[in-house]
N, C-alpha and C positions, 0 to 999 in steps of 0.2 A: 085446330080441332077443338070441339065445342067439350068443356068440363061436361056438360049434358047428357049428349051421347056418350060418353063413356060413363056415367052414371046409370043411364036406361041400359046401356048394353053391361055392365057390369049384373045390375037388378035377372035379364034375363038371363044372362049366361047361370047366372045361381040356379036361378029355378031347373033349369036344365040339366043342371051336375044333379043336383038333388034327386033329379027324376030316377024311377028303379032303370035299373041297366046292368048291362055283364060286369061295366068297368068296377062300381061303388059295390057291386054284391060281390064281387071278389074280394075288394078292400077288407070288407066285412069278414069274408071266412077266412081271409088270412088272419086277420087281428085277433078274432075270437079262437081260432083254431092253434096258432102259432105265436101270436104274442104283437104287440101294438110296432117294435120295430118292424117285421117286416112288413106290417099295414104300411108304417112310413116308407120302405122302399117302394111298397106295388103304386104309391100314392106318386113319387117320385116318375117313376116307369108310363105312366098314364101321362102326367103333367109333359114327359118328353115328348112321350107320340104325338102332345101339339104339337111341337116345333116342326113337323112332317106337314101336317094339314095347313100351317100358317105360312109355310115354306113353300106350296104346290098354290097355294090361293093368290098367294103376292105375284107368283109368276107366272097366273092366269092357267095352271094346268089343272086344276081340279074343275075348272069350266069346259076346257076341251073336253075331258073324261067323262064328267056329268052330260053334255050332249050327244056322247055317243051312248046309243043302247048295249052293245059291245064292251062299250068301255065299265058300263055298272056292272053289266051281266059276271064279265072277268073279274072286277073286282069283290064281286058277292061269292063269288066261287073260290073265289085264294084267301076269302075269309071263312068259306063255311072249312073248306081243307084246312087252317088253320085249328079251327075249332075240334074240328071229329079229331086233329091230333093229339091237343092235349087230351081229349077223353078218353082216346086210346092210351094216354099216359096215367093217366089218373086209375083207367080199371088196372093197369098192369103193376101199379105201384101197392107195395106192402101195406096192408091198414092195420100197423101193430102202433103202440103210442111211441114216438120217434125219441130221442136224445132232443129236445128241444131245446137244449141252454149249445150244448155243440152245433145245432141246425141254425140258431141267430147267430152265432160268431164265424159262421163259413160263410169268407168272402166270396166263393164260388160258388156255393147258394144263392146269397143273397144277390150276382151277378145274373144268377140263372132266373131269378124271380123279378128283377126289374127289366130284363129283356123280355119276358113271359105279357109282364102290365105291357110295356110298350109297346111289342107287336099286336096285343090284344088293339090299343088304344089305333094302331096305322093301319091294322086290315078291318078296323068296322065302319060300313059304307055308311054308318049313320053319323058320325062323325063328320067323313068329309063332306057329306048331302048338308050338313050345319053350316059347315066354312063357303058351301058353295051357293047356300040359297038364302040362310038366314045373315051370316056376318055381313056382305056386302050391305043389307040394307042400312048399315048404322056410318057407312061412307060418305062426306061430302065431298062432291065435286067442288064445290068454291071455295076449299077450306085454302090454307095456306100450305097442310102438308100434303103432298104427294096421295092418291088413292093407297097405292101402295104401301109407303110410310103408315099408312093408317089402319090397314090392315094388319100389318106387323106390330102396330101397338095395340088392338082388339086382340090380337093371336098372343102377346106377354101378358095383356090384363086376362084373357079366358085361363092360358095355362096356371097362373100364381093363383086362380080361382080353384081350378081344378086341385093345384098339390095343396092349397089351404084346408078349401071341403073337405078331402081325402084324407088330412092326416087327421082332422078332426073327426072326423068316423073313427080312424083308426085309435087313434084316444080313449072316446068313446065303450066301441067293441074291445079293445084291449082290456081292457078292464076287468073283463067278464070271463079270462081265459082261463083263470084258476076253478070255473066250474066245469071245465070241461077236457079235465085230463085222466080220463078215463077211458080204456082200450074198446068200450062200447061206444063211445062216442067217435071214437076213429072210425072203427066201421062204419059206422052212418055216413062218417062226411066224407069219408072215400067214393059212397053208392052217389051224393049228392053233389060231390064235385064232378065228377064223372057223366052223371044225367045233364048236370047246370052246361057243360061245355056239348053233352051231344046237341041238347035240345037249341043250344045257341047255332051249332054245324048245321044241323038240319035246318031251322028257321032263317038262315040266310042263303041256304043252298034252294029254299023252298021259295023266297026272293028272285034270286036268278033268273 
């Protein structure tokens, strides 16, 4: 495998984390809203949902799925239901300012919030449409390793791109949390967590 292509495909994979999306603007309002560790866990949670997409591409099944109409249609659908449910969780949750020093030391929080990034990161069809249109082309057939093999090493340098980016946001945004511990500000990100996850339900139900 050529130093090269992993250098061009490391270059684009960045640009692409970078780009706005559900995953890095959650990052965001976790770190700003709750504090930069659990930005490092949602960063963590995201980083894992690779191992799904680099998992299903190596074994040629995200190409079956991608050639059926069927197969995107279902999968855009068990993402937007995914979505309209956290925002059904989001309106139904309290917007009073929480115990935030208790909410970063519960392991079962912080369990519940990297399961949250990771299935975010395995039900979005934009993701596996990446692994399945874009990754391939940084494959050589005449290399010495395996397609496969090569795959799986594009799929650990995307994912260490991903938790890198991501904690680095969360850095970042963290930082900035002490201006917003105020019970007016909970409200707002309650109404805007809420919208963020319908509007993401709808726009991939509206996909299908």
């Amino acid at each position: 495998m050529e130093i090269d292509s992993l250098i061009k495909f490391l270059a684009a994979a960045t640009v692409l984390i970078f780009m706005p999306g559900p995953d890095i603007l959650f990052v965001i309002m976790e770190s700003v809203a709750r504090g930069r560790l659990r930005g490092f866990v949602a960063a963590g949670g995201f980083a894992s949902g690779v191992l799904v997409h680099t998992a299903l591409c190596a074994a040629g099944v995200s190409a079956v799925v991608a050639s059926s109409r069927c197969g995107i249609a279902a999968l855009k659908c068990a993402g937007a239901a995914y979505f309209l449910f956290l925002a059904y969780k989001s309106f139904k949750a309290e917007a009073a300012v929480p115990n935030l020093e208790g909410l970063e030391n519960s392991g079962q929080s912080m369990l519940r919030l990297f399961s949250t990034a990771f299935f975010m990161d395995v039900m979005n069809p934009k993701v596996l449409m990446f692994f399945m249109g874009f990754l391939p082309q940084f494959v050589d057939a005449g290399a010495d390793f395996s397609p496969r093999n090569q795959i799986l090493v594009f799929g650990a340098v995307f994912m260490a791109s991903v938790f890198a980016a991501f904690s680095l946001t969360a850095v970042f945004c963290g930082s900035l949390r002490g201006l917003f511990l105020k019970s007016g500000f909970w409200r707002a990100e309650k109404w805007v967590r809420t919208l963020f996850f319908a509007v993401l339900g709808a726009g991939f139900l509206a996909m299908a």
